[in-house]
Every structure is written in C-alpha cells, then in structure tokens.
PyMOL Python script that loads the backbone (N, CA, C, O; Angstrom):
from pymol import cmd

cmd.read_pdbstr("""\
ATOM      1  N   UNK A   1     -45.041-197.498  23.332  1.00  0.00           N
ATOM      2  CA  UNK A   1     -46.418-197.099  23.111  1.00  0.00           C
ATOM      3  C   UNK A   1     -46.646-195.722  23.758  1.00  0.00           C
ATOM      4  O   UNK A   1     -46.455-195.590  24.967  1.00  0.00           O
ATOM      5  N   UNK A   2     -47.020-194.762  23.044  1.00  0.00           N
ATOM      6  CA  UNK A   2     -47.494-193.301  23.465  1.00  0.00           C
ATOM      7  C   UNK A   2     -49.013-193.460  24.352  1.00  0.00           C
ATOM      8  O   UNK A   2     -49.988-194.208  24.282  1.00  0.00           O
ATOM      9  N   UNK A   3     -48.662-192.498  25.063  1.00  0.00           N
ATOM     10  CA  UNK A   3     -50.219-192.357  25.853  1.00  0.00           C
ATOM     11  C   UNK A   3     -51.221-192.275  25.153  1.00  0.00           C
ATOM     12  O   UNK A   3     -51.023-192.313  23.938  1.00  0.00           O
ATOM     13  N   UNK A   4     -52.328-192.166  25.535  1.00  0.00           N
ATOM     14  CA  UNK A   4     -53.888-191.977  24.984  1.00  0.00           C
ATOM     15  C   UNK A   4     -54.602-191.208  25.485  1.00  0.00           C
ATOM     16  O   UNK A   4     -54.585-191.146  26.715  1.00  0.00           O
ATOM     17  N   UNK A   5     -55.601-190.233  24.639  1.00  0.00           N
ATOM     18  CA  UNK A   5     -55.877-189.666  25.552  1.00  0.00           C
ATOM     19  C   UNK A   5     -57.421-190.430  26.589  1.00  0.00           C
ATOM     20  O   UNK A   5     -57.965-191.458  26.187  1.00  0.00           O
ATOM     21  N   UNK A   6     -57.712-189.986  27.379  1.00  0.00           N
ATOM     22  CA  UNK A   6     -59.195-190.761  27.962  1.00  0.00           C
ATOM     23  C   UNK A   6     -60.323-190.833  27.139  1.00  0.00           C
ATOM     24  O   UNK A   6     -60.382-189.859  26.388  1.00  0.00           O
ATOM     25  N   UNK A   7     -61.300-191.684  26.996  1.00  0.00           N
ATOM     26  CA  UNK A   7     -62.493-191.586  26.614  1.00  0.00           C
ATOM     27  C   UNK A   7     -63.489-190.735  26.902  1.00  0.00           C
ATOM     28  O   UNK A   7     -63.677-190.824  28.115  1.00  0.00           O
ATOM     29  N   UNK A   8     -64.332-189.844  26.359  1.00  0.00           N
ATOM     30  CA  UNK A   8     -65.114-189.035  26.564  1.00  0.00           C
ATOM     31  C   UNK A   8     -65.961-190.287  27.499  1.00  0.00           C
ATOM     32  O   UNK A   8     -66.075-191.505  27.367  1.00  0.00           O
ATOM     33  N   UNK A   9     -66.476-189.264  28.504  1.00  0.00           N
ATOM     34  CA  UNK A   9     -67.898-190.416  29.151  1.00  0.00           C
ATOM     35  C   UNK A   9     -68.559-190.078  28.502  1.00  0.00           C
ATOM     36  O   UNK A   9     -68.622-189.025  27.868  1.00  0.00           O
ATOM     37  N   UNK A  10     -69.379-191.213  28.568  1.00  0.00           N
ATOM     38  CA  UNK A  10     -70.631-191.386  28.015  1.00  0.00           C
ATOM     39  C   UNK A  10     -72.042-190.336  29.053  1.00  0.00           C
ATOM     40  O   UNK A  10     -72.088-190.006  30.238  1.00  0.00           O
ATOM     41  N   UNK A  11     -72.759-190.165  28.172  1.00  0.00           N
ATOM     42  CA  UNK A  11     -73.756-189.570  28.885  1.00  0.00           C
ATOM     43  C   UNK A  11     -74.886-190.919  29.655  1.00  0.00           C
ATOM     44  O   UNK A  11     -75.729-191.619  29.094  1.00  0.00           O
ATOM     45  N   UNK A  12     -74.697-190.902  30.301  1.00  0.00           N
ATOM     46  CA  UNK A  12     -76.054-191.980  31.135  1.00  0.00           C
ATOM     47  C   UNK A  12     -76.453-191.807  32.699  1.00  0.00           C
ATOM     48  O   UNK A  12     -75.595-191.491  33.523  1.00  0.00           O
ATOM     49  N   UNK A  13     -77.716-192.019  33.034  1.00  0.00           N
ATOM     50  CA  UNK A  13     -78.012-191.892  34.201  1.00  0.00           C
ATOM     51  C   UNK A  13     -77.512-192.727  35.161  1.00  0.00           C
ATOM     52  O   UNK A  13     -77.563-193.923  34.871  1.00  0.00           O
ATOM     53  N   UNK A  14     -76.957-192.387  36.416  1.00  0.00           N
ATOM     54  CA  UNK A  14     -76.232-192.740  37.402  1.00  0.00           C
ATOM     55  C   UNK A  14     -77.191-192.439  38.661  1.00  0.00           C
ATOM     56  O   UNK A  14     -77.447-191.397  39.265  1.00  0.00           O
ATOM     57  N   UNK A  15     -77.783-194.286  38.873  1.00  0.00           N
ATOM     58  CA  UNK A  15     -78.597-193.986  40.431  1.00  0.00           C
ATOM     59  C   UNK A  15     -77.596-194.228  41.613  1.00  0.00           C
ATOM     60  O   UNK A  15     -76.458-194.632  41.375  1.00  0.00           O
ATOM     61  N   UNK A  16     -77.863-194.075  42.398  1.00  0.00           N
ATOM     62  CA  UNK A  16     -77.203-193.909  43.713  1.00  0.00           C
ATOM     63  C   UNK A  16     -78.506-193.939  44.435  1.00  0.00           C
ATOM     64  O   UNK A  16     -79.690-193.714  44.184  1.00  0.00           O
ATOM     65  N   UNK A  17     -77.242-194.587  46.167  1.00  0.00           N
ATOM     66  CA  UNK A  17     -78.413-194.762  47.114  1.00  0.00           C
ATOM     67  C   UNK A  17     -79.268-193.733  47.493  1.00  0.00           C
ATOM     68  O   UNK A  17     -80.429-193.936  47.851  1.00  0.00           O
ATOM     69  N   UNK A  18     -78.581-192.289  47.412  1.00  0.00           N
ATOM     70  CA  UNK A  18     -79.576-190.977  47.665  1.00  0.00           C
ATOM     71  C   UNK A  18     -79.723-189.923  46.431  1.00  0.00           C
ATOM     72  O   UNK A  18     -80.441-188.937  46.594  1.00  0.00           O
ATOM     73  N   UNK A  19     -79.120-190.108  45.335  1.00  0.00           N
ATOM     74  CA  UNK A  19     -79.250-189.274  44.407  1.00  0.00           C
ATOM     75  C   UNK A  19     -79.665-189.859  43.249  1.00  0.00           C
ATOM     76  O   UNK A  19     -80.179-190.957  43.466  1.00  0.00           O
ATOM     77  N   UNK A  20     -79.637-189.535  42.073  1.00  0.00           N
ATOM     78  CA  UNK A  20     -79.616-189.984  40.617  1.00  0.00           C
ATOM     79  C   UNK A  20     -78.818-188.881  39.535  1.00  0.00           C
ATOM     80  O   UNK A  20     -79.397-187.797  39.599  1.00  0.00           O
ATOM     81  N   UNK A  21     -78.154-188.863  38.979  1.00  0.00           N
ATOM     82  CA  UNK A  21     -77.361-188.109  38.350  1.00  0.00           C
ATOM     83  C   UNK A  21     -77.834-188.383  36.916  1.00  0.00           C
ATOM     84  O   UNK A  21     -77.767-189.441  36.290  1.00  0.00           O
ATOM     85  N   UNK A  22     -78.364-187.107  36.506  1.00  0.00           N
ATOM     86  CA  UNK A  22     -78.580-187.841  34.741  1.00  0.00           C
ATOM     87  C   UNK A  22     -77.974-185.591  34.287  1.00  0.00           C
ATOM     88  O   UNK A  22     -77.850-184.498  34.840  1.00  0.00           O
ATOM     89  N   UNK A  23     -77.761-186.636  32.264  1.00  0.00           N
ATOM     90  CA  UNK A  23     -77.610-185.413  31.583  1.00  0.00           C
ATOM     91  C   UNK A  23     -78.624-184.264  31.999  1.00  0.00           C
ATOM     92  O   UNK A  23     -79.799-184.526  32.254  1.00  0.00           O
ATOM     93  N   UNK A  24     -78.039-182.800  32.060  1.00  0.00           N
ATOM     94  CA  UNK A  24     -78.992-182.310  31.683  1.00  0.00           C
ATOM     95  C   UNK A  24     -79.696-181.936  30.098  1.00  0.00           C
ATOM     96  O   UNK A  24     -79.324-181.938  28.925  1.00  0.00           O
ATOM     97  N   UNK A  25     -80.810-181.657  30.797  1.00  0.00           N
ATOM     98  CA  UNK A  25     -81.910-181.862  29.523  1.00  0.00           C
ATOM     99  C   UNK A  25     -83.203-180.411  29.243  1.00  0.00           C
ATOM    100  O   UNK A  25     -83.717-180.264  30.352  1.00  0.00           O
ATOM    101  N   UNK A  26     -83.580-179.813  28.666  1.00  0.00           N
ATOM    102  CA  UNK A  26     -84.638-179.136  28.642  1.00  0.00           C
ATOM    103  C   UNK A  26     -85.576-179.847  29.542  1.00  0.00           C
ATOM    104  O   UNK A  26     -85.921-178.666  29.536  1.00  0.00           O
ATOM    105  N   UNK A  27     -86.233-180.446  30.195  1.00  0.00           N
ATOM    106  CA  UNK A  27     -87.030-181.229  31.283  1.00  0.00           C
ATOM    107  C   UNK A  27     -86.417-181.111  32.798  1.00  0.00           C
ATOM    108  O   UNK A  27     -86.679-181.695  33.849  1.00  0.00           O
ATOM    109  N   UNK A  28     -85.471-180.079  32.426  1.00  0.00           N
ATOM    110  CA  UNK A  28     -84.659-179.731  34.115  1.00  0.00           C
ATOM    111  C   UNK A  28     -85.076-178.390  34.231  1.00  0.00           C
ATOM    112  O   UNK A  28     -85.184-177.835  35.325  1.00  0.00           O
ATOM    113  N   UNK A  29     -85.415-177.618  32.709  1.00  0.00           N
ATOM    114  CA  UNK A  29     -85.751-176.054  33.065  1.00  0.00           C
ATOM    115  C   UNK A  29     -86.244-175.598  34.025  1.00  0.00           C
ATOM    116  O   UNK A  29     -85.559-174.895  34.767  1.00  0.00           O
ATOM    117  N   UNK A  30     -87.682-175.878  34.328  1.00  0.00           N
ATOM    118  CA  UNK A  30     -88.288-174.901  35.545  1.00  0.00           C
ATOM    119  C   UNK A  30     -87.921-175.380  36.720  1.00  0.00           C
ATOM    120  O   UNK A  30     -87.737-174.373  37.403  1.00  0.00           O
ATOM    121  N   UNK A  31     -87.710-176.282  37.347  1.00  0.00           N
ATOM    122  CA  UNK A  31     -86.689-176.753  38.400  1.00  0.00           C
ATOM    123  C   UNK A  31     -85.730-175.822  38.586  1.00  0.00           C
ATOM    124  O   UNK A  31     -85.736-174.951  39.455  1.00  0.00           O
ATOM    125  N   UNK A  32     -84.652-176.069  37.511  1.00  0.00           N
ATOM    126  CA  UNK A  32     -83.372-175.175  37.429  1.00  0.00           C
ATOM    127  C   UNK A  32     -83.934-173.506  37.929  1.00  0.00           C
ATOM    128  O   UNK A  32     -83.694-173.160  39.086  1.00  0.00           O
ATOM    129  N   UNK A  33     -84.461-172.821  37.257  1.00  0.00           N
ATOM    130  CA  UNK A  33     -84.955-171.579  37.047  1.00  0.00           C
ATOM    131  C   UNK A  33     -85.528-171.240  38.623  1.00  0.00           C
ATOM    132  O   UNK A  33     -85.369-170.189  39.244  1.00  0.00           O
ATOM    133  N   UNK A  34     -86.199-172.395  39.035  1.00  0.00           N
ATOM    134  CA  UNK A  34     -87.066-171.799  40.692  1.00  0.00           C
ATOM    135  C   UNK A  34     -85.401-172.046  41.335  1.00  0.00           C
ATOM    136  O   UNK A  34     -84.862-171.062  41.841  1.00  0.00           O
ATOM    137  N   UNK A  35     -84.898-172.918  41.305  1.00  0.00           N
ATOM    138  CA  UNK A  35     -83.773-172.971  42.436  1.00  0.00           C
ATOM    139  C   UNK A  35     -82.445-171.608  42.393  1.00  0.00           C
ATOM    140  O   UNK A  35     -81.767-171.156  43.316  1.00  0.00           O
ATOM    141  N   UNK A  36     -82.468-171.318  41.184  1.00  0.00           N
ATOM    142  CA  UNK A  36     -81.970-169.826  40.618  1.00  0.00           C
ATOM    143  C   UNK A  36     -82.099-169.070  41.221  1.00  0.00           C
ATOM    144  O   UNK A  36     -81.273-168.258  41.637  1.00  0.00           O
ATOM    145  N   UNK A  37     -84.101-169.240  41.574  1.00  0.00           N
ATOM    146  CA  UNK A  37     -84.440-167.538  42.008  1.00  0.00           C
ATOM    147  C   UNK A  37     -85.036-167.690  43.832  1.00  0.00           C
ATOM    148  O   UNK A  37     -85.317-166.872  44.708  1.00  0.00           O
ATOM    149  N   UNK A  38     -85.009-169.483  43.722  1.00  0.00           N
ATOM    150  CA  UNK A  38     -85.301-168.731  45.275  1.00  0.00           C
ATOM    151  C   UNK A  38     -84.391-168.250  46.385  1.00  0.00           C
ATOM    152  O   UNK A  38     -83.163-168.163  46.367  1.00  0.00           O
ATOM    153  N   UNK A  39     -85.350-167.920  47.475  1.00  0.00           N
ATOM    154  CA  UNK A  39     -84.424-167.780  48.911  1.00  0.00           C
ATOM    155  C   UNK A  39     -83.337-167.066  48.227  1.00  0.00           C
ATOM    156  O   UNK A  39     -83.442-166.380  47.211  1.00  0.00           O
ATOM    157  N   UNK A  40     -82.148-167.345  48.998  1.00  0.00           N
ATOM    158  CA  UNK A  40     -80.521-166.666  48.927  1.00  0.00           C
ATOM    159  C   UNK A  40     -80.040-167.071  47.661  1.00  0.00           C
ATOM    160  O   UNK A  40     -78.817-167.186  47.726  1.00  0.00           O
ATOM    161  N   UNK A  41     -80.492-167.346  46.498  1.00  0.00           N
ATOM    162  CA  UNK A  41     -80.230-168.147  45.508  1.00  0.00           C
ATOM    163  C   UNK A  41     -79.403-166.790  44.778  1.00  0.00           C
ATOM    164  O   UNK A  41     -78.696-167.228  43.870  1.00  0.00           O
ATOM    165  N   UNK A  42     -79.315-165.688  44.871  1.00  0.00           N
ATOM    166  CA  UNK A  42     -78.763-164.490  44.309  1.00  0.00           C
ATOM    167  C   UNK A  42     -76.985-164.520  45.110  1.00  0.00           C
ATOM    168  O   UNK A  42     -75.942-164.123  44.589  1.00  0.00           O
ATOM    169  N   UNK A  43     -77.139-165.015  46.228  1.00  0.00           N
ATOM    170  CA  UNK A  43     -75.556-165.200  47.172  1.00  0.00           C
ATOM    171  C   UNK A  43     -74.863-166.603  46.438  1.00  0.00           C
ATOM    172  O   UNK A  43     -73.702-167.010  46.397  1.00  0.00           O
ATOM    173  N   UNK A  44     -75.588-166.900  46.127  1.00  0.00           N
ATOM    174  CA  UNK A  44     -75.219-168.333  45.516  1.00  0.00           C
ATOM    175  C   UNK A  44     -74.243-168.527  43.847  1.00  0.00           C
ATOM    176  O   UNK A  44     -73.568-169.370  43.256  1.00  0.00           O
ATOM    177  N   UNK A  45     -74.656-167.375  43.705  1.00  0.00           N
ATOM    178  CA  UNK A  45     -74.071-166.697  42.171  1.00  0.00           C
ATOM    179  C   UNK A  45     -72.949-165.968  42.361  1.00  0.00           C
ATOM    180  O   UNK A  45     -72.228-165.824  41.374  1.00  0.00           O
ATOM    181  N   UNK A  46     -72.619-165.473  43.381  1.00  0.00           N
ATOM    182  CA  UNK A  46     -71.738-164.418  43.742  1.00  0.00           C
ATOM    183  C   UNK A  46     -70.337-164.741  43.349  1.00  0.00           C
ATOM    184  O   UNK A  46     -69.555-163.916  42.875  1.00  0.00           O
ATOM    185  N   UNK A  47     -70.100-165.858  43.552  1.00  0.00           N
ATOM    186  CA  UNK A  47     -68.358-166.533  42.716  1.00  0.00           C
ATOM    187  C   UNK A  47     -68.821-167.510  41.689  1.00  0.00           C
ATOM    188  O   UNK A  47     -67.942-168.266  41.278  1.00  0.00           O
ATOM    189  N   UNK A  48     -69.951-167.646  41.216  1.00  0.00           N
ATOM    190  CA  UNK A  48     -70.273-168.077  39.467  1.00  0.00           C
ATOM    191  C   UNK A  48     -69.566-167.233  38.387  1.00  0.00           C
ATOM    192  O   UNK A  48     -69.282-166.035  38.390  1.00  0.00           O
ATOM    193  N   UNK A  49     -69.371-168.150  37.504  1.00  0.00           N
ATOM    194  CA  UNK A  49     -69.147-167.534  36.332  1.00  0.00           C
ATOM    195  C   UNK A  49     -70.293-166.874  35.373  1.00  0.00           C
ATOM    196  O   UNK A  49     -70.153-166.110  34.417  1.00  0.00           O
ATOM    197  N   UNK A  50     -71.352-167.370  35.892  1.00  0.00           N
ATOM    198  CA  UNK A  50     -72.228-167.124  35.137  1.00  0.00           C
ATOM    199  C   UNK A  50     -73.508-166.413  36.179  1.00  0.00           C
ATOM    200  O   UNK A  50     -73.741-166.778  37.331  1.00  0.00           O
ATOM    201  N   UNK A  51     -74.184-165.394  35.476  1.00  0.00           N
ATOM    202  CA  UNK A  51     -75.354-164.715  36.248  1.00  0.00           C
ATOM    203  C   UNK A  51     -76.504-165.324  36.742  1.00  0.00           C
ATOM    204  O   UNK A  51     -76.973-166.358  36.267  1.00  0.00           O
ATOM    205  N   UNK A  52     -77.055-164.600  37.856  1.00  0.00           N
ATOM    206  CA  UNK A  52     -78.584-165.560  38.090  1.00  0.00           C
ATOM    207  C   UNK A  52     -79.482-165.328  36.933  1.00  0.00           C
ATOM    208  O   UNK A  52     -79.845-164.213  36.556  1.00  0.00           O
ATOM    209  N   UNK A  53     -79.835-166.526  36.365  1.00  0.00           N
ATOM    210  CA  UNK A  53     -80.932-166.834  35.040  1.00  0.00           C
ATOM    211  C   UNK A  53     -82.142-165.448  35.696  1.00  0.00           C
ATOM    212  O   UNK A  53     -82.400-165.468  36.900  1.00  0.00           O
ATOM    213  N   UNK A  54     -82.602-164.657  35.051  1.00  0.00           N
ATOM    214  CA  UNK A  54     -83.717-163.837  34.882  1.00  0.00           C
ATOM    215  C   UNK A  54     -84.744-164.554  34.423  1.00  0.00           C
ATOM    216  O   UNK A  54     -85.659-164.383  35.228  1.00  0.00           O
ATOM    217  N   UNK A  55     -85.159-165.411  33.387  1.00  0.00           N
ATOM    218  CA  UNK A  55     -86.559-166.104  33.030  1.00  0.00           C
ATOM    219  C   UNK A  55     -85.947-167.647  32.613  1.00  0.00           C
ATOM    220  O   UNK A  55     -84.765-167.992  32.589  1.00  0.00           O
ATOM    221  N   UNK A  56     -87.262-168.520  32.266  1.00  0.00           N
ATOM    222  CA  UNK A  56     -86.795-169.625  32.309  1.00  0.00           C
ATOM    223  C   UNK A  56     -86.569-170.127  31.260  1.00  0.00           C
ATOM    224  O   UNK A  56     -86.500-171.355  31.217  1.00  0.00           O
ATOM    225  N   UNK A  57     -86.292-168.990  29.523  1.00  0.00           N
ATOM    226  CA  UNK A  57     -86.226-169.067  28.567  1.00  0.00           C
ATOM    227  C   UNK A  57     -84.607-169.010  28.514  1.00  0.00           C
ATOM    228  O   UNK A  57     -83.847-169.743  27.881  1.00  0.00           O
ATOM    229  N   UNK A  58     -84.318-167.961  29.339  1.00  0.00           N
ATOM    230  CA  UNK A  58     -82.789-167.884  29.311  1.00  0.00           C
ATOM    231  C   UNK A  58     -81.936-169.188  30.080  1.00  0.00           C
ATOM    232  O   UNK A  58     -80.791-169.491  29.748  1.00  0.00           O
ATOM    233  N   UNK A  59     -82.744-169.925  31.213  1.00  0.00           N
ATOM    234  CA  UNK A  59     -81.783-170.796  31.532  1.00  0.00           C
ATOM    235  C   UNK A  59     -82.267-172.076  30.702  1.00  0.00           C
ATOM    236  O   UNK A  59     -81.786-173.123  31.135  1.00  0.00           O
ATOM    237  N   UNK A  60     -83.024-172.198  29.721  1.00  0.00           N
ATOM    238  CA  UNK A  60     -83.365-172.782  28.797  1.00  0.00           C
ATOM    239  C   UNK A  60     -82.333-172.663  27.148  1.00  0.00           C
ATOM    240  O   UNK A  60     -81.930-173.538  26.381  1.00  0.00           O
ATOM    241  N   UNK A  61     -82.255-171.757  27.144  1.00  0.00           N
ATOM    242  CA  UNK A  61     -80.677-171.651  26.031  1.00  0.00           C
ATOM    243  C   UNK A  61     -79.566-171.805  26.807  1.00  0.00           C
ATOM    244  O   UNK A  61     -78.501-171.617  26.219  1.00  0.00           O
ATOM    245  N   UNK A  62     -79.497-172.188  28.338  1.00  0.00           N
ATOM    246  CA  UNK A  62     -77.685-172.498  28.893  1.00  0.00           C
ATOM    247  C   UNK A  62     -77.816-174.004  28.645  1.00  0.00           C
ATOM    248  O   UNK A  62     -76.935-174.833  28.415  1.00  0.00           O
ATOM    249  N   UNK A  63     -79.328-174.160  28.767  1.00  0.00           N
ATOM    250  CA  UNK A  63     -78.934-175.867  28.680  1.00  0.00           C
ATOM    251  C   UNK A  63     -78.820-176.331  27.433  1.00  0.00           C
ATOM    252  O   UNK A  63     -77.850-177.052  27.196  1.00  0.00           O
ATOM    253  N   UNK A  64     -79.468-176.126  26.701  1.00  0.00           N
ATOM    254  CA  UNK A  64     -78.764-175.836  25.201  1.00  0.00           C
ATOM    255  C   UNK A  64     -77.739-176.027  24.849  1.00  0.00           C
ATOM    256  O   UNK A  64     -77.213-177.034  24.375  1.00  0.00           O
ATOM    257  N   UNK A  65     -77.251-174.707  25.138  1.00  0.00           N
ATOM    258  CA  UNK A  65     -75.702-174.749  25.133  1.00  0.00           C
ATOM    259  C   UNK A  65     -74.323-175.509  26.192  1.00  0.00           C
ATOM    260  O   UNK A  65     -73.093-175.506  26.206  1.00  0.00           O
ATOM    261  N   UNK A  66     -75.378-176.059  26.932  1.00  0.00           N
ATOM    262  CA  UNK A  66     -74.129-176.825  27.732  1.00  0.00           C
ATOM    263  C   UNK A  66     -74.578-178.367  27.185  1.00  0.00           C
ATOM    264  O   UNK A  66     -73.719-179.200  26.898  1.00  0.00           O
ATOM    265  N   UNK A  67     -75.342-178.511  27.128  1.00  0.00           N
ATOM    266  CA  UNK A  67     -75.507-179.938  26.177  1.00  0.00           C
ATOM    267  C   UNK A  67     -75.363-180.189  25.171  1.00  0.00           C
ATOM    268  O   UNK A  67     -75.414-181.365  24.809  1.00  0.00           O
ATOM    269  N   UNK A  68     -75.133-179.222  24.358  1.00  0.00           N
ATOM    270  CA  UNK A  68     -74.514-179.672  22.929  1.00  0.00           C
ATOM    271  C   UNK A  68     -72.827-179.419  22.721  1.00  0.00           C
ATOM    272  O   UNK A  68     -72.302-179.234  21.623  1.00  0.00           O
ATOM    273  N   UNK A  69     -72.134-179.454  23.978  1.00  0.00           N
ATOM    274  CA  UNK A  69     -71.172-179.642  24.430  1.00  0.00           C
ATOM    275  C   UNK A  69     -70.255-180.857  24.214  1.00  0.00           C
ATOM    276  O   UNK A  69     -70.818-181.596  25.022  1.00  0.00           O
ATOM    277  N   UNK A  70     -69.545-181.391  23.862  1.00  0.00           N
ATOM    278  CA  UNK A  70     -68.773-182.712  23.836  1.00  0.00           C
ATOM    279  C   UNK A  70     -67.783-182.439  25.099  1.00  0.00           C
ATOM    280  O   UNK A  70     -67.617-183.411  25.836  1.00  0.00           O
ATOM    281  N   UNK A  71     -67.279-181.547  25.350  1.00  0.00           N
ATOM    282  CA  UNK A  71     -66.486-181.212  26.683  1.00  0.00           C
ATOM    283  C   UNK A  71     -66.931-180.418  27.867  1.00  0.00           C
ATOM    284  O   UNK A  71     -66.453-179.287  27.942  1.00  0.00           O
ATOM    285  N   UNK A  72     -67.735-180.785  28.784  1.00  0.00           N
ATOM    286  CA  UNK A  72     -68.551-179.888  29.583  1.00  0.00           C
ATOM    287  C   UNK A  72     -67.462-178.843  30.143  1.00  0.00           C
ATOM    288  O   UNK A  72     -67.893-177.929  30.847  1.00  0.00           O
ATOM    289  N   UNK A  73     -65.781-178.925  29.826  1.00  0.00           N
ATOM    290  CA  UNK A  73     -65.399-177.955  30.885  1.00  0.00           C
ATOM    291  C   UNK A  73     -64.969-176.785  29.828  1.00  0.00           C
ATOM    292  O   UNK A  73     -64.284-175.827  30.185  1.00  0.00           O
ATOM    293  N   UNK A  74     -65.353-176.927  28.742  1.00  0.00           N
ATOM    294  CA  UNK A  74     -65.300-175.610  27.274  1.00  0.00           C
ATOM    295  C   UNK A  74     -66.056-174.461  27.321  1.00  0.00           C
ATOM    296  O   UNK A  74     -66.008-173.652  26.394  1.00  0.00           O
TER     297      UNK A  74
END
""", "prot")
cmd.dss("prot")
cmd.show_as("cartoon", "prot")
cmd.util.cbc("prot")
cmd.orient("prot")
C-alpha cells in the first residue's frame, strides 16, 4: 500500500482554555487593521513577508485572499 497524502483540515472553531481559534473571516478586519497600526506594530513587520496594511480595505482583500485558499501555506 502507497502512502497518502493527509487530509486537508477542516476549517472549524477551536476553543481552548485561554484562546479560541477560528477561520479568518471579513469580521476580523478592523481588529486586524488597529493591531497592524498600533504601538510598535511597524517593528513587527520588519521580517514579514508581507507589508504593514495602510487602510482597512487593503487588509480586507488579504483576507480574501487568504481564505479562499485551500492551502494556507500557498
């Protein structure tokens, strides 16, 4: 019998005793966008691949585009 490859996970929310882990979603935008821009949030980007979001339209098309993703690491 040949290997297989793994099952994609499923997308579902994951509570935990101190967190909750769910997909992201357009309903994370302005959250996302203030934590972007506050405080040291510009040092925080510095070994990202990706730039600090400028408005909350633009980190509104990453989520977009990272959710209509089938492989988040593509």
């Amino acid at each position: 019998m040949s290997p297989q490859p793994a099952k994609i996970p499923e997308r579902v929310n994951l509570d935990g005793r101190y967190a909750r882990l769910e997909p992201i979603g357009l309903q994370h935008a302005a959250d996302l966008f203030r934590a972007a821009r506050d405080g040291d949030a510009a040092q925080r980007f510095t070994y990202l691949f990706d730039h600090q979001p400028q408005s909350e339209s633009e980190i509104a098309a990453y989520i977009i585009s990272a959710s209509s993703k089938v492989d988040p690491l593509m």
